[in-house]
N, C-alpha and C positions, 0 to 999 in steps of 0.2 A: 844447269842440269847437264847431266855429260850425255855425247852424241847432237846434242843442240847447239847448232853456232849462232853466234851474239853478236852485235857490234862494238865497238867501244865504248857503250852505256848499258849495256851485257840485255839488251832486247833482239828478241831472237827474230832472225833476219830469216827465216825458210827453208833453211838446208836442218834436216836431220840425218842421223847419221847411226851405224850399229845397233846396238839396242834402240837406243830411242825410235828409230827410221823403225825394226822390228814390232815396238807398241804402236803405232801409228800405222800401220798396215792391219795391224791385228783388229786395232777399235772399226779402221772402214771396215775392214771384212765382216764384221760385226751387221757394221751398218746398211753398206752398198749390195742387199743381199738380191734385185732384181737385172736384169739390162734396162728397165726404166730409170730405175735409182742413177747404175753407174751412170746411164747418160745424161741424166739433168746434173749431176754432181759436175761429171767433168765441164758441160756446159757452163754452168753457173760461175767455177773457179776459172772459166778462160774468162770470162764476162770481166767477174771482178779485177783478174792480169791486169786484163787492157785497161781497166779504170785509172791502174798506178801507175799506167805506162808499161808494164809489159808483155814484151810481145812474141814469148818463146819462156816454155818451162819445160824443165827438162827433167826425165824420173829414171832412177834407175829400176831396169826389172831384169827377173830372173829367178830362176828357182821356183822351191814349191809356191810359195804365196805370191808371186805372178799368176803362176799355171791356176792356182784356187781363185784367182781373180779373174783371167780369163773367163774359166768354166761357168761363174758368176754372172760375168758382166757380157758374156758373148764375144766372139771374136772378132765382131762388128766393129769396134771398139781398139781394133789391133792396127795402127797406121791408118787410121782415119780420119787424120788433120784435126784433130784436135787441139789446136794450136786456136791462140788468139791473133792471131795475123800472119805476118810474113816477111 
């Protein structure tokens, strides 16, 4: 699927990218519509990180569907370590 990087057995490894990364923003926005939602969401995928070992995810933001996800999810959410370790 294009925007979607693969490994050498073409299983998509987490990076999305252009349109793809755009439906993917689209369906949370859908989803993540409280600051309860966004913070057990983010919670939960740092959980699972650390399960696989990692310990640093890293998202590009910017633009309007940042800003409509801030407004969302609170700016509580804005550099608040959200990180599964360190």
């Amino acid at each position: 699927q294009p925007g979607v990087d693969t490994d050498e057995s073409g299983r998509a490894i987490g990076v999305v990218r252009g349109m793809a990364n755009t439906k993917v923003i689209e369906k949370l926005n859908r989803i993540l519509v409280t600051p309860s939602l966004c913070e057990s969401a983010y919670s939960t995928a740092a959980l699972q990180a650390l399960k696989v070992g990692l310990t640093t995810v890293h998202a590009l933001v910017g633009g309007k569907q940042d800003e409509d996800q801030k407004r969302r999810c609170g700016a509580g959410l804005q550099g608040s370590g959200h990180s599964s370790g360190g």
